[in-house]
TORZALUM-926671 format. One record per atom (N, C-alpha, C, O): atom name; residue in one letter; x, y negated, z negated. Coordinates in nm, 3 decimals. Layout:
N
- CA/A/X/Y/Z
...
//
This chain:
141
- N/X/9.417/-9.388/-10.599
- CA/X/9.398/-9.524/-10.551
- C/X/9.330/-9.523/-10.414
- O/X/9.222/-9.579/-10.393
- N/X/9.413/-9.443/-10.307
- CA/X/9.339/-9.454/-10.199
- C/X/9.144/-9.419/-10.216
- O/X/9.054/-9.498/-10.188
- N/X/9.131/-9.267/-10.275
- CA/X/9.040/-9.242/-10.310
- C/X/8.914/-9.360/-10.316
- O/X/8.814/-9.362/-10.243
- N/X/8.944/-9.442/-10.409
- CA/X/8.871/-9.555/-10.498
- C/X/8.854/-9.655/-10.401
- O/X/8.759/-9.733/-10.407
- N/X/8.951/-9.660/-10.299
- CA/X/8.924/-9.771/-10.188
- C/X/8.819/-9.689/-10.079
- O/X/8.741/-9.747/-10.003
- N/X/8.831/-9.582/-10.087
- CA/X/8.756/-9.505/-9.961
- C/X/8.602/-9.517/-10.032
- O/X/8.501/-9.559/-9.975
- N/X/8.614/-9.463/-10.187
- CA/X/8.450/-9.495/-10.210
- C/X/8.403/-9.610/-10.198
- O/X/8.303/-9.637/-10.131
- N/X/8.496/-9.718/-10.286
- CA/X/8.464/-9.904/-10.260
- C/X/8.357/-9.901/-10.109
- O/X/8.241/-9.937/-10.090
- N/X/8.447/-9.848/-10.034
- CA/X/8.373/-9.903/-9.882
- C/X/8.276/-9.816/-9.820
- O/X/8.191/-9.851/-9.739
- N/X/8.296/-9.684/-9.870
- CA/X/8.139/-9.628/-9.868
- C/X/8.028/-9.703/-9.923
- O/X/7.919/-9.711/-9.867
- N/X/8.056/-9.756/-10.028
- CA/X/7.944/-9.824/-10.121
- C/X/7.930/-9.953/-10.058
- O/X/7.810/-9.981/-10.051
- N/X/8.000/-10.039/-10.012
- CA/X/7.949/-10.175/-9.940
- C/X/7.893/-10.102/-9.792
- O/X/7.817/-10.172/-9.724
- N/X/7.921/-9.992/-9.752
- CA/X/7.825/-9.972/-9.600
- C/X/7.680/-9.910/-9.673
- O/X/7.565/-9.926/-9.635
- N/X/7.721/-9.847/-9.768
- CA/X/7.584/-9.822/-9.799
- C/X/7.455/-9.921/-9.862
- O/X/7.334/-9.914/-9.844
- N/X/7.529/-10.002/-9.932
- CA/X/7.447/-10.143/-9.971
- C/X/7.407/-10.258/-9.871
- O/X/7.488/-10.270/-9.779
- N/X/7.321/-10.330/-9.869
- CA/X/7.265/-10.415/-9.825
- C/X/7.167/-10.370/-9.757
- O/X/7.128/-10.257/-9.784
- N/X/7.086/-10.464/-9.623
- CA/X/7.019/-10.383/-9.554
- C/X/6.900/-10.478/-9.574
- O/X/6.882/-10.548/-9.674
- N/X/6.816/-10.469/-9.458
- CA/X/6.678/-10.555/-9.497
- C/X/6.590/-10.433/-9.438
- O/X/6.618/-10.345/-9.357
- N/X/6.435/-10.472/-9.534
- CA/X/6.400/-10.388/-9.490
- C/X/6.233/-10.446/-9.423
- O/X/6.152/-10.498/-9.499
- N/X/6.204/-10.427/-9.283
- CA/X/6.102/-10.455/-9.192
- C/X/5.965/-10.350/-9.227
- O/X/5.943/-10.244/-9.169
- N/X/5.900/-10.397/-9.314
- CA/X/5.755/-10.323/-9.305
- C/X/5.624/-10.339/-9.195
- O/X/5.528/-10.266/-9.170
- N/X/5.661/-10.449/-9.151
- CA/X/5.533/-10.508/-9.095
- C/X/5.552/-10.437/-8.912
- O/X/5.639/-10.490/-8.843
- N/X/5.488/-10.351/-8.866
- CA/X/5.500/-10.261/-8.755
- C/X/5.558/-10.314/-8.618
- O/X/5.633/-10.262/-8.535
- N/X/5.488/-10.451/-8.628
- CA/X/5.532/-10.537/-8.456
- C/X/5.633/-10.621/-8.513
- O/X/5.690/-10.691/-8.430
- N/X/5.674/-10.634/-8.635
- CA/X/5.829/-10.714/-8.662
- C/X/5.934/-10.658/-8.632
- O/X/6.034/-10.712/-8.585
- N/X/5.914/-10.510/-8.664
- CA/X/6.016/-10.440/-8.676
- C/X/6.118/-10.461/-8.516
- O/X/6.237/-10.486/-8.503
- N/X/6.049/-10.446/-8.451
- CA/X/6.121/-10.426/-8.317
- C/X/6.195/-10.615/-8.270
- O/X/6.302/-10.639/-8.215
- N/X/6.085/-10.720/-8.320
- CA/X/6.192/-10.876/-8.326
- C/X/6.241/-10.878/-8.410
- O/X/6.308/-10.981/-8.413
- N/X/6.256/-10.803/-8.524
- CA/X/6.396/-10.811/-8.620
- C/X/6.500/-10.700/-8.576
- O/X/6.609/-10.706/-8.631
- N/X/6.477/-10.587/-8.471
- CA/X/6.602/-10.544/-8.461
- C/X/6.646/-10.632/-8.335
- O/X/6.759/-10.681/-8.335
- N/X/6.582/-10.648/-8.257
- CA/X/6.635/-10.744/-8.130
- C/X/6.722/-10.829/-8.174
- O/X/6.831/-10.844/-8.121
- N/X/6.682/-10.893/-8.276
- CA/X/6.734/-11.007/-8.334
- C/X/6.863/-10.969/-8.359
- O/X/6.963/-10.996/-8.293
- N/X/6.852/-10.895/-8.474
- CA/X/7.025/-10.829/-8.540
- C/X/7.074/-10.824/-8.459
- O/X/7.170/-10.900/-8.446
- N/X/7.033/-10.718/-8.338
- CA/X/7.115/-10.659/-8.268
- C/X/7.191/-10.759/-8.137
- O/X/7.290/-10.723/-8.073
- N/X/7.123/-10.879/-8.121
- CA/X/7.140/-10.986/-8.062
- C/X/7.298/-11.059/-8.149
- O/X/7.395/-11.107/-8.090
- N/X/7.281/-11.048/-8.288
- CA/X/7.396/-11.154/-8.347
- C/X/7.505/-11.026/-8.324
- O/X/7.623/-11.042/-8.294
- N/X/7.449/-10.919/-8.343
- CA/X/7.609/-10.860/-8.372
- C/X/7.679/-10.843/-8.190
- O/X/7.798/-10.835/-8.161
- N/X/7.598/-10.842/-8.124
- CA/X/7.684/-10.813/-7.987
- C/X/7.716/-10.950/-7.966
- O/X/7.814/-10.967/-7.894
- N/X/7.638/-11.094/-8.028
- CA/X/7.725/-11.172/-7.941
- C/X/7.866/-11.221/-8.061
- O/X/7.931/-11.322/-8.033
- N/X/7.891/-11.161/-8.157
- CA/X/7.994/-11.125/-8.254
- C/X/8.087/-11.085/-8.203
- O/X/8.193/-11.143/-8.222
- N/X/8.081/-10.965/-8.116
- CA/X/8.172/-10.833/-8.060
- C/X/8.285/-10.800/-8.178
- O/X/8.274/-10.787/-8.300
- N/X/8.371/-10.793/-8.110
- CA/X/8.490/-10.809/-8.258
- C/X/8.493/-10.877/-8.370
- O/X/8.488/-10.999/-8.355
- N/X/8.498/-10.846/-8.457
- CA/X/8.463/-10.990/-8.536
- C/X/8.652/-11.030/-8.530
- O/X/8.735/-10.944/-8.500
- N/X/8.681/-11.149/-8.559
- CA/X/8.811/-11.165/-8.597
- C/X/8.871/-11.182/-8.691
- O/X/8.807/-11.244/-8.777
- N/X/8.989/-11.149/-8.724
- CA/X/9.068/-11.115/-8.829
- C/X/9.071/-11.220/-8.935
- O/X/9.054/-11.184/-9.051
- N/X/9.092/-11.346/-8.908
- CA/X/9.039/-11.437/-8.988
- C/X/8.931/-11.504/-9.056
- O/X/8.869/-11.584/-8.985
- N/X/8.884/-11.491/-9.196
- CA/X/8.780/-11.499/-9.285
- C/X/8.704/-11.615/-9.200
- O/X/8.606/-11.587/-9.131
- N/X/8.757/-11.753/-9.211
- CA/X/8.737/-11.894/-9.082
- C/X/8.652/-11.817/-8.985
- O/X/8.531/-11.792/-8.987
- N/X/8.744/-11.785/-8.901
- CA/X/8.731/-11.786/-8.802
- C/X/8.580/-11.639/-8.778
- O/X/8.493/-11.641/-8.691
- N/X/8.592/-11.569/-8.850
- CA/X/8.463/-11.469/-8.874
- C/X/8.335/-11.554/-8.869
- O/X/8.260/-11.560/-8.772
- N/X/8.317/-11.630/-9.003
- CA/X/8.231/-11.671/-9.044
- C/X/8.167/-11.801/-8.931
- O/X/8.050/-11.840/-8.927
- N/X/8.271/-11.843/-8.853
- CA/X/8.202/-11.971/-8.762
- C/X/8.177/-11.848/-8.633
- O/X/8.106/-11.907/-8.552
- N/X/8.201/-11.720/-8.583
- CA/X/8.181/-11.689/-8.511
- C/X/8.020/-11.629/-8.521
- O/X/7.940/-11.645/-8.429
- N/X/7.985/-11.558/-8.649
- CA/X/7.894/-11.546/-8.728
- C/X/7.812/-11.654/-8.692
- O/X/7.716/-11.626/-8.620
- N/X/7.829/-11.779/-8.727
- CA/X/7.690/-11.862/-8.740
- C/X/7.697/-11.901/-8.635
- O/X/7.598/-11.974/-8.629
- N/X/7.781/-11.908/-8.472
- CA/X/7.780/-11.951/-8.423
- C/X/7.707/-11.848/-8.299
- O/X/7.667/-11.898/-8.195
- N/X/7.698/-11.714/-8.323
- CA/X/7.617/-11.590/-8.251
- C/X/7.476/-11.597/-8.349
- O/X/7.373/-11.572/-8.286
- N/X/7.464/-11.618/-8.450
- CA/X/7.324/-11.658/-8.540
- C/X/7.240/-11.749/-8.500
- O/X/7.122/-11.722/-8.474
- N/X/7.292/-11.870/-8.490
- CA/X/7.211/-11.992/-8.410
- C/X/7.182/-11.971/-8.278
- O/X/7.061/-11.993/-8.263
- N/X/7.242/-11.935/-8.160
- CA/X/7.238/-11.892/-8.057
- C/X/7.120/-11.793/-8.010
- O/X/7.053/-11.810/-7.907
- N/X/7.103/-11.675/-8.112
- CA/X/7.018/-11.574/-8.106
- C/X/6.898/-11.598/-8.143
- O/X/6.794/-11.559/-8.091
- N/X/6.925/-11.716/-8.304
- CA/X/6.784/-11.777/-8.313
- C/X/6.703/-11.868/-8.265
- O/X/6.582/-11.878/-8.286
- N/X/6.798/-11.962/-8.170
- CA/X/6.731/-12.016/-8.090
- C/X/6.641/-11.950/-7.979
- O/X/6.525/-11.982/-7.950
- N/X/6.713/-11.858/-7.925
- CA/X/6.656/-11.775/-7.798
- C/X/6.469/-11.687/-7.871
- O/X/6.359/-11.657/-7.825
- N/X/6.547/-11.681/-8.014
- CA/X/6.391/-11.567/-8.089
- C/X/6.266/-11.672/-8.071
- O/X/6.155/-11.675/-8.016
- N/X/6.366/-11.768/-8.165
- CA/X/6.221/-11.895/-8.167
- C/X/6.164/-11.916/-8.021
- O/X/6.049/-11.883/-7.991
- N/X/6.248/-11.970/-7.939
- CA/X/6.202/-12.016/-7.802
- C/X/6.095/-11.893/-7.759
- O/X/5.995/-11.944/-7.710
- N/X/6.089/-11.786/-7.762
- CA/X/6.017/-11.679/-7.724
- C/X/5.891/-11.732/-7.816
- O/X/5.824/-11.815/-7.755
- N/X/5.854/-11.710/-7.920
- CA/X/5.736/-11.815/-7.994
- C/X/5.720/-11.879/-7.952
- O/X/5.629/-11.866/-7.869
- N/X/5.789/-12.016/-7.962
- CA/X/5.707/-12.147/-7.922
- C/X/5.702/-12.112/-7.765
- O/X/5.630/-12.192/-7.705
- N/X/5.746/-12.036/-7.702
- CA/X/5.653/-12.047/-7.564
- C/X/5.578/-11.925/-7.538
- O/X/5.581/-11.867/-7.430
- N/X/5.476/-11.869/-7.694
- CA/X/5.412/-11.783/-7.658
- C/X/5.401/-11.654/-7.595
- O/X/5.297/-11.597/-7.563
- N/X/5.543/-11.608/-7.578
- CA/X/5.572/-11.477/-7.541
- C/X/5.599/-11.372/-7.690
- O/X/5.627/-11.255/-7.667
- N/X/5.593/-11.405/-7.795
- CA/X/5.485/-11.332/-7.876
- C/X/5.428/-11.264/-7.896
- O/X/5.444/-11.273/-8.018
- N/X/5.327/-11.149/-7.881
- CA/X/5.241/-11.128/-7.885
- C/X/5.207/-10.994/-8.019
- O/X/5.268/-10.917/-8.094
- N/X/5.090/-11.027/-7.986
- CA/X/5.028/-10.911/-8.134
- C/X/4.923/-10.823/-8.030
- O/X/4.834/-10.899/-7.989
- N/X/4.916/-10.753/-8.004
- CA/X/4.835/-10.696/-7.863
- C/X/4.833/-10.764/-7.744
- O/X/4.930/-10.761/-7.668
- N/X/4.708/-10.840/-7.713
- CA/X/4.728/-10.923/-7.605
- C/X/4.693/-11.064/-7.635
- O/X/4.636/-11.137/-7.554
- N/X/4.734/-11.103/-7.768
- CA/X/4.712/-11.297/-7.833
- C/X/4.861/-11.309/-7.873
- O/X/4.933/-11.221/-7.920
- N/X/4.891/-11.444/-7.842
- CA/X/5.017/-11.474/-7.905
- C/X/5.017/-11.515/-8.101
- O/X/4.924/-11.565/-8.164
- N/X/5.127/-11.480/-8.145
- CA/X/5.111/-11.469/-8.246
- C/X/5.069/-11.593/-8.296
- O/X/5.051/-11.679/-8.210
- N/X/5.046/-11.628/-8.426
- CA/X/4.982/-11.751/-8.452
- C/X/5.092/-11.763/-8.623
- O/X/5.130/-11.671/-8.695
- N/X/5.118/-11.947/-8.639
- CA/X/5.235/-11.978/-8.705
- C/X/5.217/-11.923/-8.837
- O/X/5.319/-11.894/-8.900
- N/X/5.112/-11.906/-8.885
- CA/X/5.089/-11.830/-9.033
- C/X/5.181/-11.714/-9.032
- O/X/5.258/-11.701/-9.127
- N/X/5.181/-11.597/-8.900
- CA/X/5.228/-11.511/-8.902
- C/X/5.373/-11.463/-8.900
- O/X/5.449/-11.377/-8.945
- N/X/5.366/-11.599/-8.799
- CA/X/5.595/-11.640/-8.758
- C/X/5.642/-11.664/-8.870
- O/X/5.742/-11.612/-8.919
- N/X/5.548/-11.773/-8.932
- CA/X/5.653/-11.792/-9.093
- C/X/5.669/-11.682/-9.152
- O/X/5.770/-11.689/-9.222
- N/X/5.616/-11.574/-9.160
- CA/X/5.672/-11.466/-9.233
- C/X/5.760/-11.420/-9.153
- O/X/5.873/-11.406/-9.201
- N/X/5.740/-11.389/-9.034
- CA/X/5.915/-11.345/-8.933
- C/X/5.972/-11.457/-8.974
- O/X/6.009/-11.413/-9.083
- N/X/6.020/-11.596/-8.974
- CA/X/6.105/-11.659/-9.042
- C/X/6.151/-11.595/-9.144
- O/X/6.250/-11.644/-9.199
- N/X/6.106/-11.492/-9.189
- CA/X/6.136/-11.563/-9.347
- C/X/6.206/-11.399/-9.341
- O/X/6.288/-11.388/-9.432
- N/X/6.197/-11.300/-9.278
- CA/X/6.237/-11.174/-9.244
- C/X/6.399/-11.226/-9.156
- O/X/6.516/-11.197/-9.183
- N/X/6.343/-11.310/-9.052
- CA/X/6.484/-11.339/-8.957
- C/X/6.592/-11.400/-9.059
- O/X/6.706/-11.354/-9.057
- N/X/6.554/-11.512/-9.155
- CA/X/6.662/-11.536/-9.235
- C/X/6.688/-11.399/-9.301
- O/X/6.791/-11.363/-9.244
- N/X/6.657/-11.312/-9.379
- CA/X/6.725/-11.252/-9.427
- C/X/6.796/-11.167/-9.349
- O/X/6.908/-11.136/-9.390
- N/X/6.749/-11.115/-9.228
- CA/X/6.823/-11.069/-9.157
- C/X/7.005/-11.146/-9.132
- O/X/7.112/-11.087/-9.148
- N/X/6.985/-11.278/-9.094
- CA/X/7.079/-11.355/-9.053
- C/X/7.208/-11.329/-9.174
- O/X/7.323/-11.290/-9.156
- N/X/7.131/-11.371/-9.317
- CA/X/7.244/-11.315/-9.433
- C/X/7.284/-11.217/-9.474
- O/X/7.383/-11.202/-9.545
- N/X/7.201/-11.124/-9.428
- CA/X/7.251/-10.950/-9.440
- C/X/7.343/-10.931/-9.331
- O/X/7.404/-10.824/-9.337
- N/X/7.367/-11.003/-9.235
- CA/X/7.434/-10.949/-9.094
- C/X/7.566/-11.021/-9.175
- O/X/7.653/-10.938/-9.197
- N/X/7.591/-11.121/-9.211
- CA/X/7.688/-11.263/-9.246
- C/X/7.755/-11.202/-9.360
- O/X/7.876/-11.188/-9.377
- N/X/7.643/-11.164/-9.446
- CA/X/7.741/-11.039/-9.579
- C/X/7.791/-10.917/-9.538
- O/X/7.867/-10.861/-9.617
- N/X/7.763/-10.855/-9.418
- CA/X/7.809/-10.685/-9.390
- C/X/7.935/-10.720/-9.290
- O/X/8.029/-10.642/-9.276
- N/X/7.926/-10.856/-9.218
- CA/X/8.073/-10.837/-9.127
- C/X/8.201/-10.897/-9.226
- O/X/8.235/-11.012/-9.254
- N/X/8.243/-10.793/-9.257
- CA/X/8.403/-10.866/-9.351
- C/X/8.548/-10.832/-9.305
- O/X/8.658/-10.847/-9.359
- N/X/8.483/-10.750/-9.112
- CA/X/8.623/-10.655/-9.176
- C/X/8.660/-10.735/-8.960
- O/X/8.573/-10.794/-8.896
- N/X/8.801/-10.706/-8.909
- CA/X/8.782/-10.708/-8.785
- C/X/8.761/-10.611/-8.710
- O/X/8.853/-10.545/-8.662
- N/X/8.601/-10.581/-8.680
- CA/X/8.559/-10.476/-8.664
- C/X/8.417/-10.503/-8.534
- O/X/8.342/-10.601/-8.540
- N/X/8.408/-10.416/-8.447
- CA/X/8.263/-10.421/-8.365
- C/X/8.171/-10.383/-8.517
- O/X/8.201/-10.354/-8.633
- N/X/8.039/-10.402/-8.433
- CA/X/7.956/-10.436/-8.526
- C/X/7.848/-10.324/-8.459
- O/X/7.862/-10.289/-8.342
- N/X/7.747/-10.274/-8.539
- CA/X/7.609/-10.270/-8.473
- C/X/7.491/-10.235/-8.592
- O/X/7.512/-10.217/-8.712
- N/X/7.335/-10.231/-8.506
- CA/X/7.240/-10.216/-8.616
- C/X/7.226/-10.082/-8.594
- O/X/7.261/-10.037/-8.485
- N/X/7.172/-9.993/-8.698
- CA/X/7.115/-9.916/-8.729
- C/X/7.003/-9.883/-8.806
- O/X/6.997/-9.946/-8.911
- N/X/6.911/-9.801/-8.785
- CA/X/6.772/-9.829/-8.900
- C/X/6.810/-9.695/-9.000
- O/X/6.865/-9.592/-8.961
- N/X/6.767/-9.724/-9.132
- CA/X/6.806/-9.637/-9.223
- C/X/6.582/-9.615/-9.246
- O/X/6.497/-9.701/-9.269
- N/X/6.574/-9.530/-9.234
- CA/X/6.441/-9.428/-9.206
- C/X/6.354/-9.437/-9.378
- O/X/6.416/-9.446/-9.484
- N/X/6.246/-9.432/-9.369
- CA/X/6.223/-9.438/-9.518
- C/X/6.230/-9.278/-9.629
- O/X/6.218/-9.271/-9.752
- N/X/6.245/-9.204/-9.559
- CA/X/6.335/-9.056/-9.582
- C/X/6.477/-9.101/-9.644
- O/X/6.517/-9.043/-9.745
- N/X/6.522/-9.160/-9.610
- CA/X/6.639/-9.187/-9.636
- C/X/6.739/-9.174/-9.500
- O/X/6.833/-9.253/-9.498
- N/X/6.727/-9.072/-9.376
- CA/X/6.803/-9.048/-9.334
- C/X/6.830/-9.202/-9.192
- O/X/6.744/-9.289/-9.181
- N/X/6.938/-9.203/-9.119
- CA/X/6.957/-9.283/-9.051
- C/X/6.990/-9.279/-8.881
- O/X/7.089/-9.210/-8.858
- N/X/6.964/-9.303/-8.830
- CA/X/6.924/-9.320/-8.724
- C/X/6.966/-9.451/-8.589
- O/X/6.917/-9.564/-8.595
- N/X/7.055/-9.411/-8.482
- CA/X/7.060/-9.577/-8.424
- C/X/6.925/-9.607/-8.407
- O/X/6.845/-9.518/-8.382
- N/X/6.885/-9.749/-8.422
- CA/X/6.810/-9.828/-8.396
- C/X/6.706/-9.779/-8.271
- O/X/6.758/-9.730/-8.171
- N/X/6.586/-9.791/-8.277
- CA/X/6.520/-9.747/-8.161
- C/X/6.492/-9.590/-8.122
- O/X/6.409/-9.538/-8.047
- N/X/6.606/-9.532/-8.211
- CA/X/6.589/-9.376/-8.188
- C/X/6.486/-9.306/-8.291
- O/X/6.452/-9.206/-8.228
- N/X/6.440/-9.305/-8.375
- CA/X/6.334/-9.275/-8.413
- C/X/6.239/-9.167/-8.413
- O/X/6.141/-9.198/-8.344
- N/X/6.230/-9.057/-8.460
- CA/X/6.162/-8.938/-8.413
- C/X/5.988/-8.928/-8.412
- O/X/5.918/-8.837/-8.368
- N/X/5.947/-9.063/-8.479
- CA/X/5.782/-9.070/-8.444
- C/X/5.779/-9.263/-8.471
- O/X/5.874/-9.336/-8.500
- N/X/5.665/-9.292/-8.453
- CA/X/5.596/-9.382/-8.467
- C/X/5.626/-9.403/-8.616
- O/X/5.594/-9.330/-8.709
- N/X/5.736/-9.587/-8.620
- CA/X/5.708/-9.613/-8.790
- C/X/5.620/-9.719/-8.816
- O/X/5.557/-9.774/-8.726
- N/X/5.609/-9.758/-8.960
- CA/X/5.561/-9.791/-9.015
- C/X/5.674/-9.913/-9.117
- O/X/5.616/-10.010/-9.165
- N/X/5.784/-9.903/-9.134
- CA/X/5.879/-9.931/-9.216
- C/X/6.000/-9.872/-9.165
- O/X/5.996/-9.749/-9.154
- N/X/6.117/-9.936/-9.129
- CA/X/6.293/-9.912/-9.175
- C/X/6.341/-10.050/-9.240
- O/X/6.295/-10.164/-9.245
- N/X/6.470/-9.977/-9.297
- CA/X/6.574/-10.072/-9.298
- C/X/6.682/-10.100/-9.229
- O/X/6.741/-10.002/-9.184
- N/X/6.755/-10.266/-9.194
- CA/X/6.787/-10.278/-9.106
- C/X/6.933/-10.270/-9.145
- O/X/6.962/-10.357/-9.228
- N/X/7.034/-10.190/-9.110
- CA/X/7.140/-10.205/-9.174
- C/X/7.257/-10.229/-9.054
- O/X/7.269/-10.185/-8.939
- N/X/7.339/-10.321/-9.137
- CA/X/7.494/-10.362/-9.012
- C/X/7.628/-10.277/-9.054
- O/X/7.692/-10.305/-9.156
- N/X/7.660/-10.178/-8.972
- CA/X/7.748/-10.089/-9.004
- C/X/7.892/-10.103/-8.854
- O/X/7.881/-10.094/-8.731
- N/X/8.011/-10.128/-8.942
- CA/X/8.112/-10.108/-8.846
- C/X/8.118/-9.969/-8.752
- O/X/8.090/-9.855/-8.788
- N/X/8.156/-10.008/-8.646
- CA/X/8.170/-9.938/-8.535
- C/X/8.287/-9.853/-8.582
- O/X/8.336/-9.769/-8.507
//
């Protein structure tokens, strides 16, 4: 029994995960994550009370991402990005937001990590060359 609970939860840390291909996203989608889960910290013991802490470090973080766009701090070399391009970070940041919202279940610190396209994993930012692609995964502390 214990066994079967220890794999169960290997298998939900190992599942989920978004994954950032696009080279200059990668780094505002980990900011991002890494933005909801610290202002998360603990999550708390109550399902309630998780989930409003959750959307309530989500909105917060996404306000601050967006505001960086709409005031042009942005950039793709030296032009600010242009909205064709954000809508696809939209559309990366939401999934981010529900991958973070499905991985916190437990009362637990939180953080991101990038899972490498090797497979192997790595904290966030640590990286042994120049990528191209990770995935963004939320793993208890």
């Amino acid at each position: 029994m214990m066994f079967g609970m220890l794999f169960a939860l290997a298998a939900a840390q190992s599942a989920g995960g978004v994954v950032v291909e696009d080279t200059p996203q990668i780094g505002i989608a980990t900011r991002h994550a890494r933005c909801i889960v610290r202002q998360v910290g603990v999550a708390p013991a109550a399902e309630a009370a998780r989930a409003a802490k959750v959307a309530e470090a989500t909105k917060g973080c996404r306000e601050f991402t967006e505001g960086d766009f709409t005031q042009g701090r942005v950039m793709l070399g030296d032009r600010p990005v242009n909205a064709r391009w954000w809508g696809r970070m939209r559309t990366t940041l939401d999934a981010i937001e529900a991958d973070i919202a499905a991985a916190i279940v437990q009362p637990k610190q939180y953080k991101i990590i990038w899972e490498l396209p090797d497979g192997s994993r790595v904290d966030a930012y640590n990286a042994p060359e120049p990528l191209k692609s990770v995935k963004l995964l939320t793993v208890p502390l």
